[in-house]
N, C-alpha and C positions, 0 to 999 in steps of 0.2 A: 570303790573309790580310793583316792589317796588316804585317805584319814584311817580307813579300815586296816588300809594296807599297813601300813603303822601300825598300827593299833594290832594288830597280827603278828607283827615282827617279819612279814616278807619286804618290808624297806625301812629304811632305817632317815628318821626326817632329816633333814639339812641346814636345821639349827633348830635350838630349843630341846627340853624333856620332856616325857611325858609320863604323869604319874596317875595312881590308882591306889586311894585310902593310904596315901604315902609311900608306896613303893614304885618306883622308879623301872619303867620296863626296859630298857638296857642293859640294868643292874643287876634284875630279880625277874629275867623272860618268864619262866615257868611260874611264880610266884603270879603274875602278874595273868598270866594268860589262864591261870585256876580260875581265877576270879573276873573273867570276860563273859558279859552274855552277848549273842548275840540274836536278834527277834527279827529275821526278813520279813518285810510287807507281803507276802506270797512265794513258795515254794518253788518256784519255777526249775529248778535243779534237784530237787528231790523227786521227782516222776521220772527223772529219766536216768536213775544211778538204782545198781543195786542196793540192799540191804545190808550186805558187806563191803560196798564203797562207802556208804553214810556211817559205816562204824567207822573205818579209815578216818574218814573227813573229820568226824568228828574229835576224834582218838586226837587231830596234829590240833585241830582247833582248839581243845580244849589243855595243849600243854602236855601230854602223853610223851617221852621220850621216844623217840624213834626207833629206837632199840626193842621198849617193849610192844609198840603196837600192833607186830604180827601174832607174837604172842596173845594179845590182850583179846584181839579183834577173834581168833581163835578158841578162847578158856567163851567168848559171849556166843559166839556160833554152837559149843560144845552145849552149854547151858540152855539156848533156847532148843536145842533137837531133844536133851532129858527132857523140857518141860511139855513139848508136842509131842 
């Protein structure tokens, strides 16, 4: 929805701010987006994506620089193959 979309930072509202335990998401994207949860009512998109698109997805959702998240998405693949 729109609100999400905001609330994401994929659109930027068309008046008004919007803030989080005082930080302003404009001001503080990253800051603001650490501190995002998000709870869908069912899954519907996680059945049908890999397990390294759901690190991606998650990596941008959760405020990850885009820079590190091939790396990131990489050091978690490396880690679960030592652990299996």
């Amino acid at each position: 929805s729109t609100i999400f979309r905001m609330l994401t930072v994929d659109i930027a509202p068309d008046y008004g701010r919007i803030f989080q335990k005082n930080i302003e998401i404009q001001q503080h994207r990253l800051t603001f987006l650490k501190n995002l949860g998000y709870c869908p009512q069912f899954d519907a998109l996680l059945k049908r994506i890999t397990g390294e698109e759901t690190l991606y997805m998650f990596a941008r959702l959760r405020g990850i620089p885009s820079k590190n998240i091939d790396r990131d998405v990489k050091n978690m693949k490396n880690l679960y193959l030592r652990m299996n």
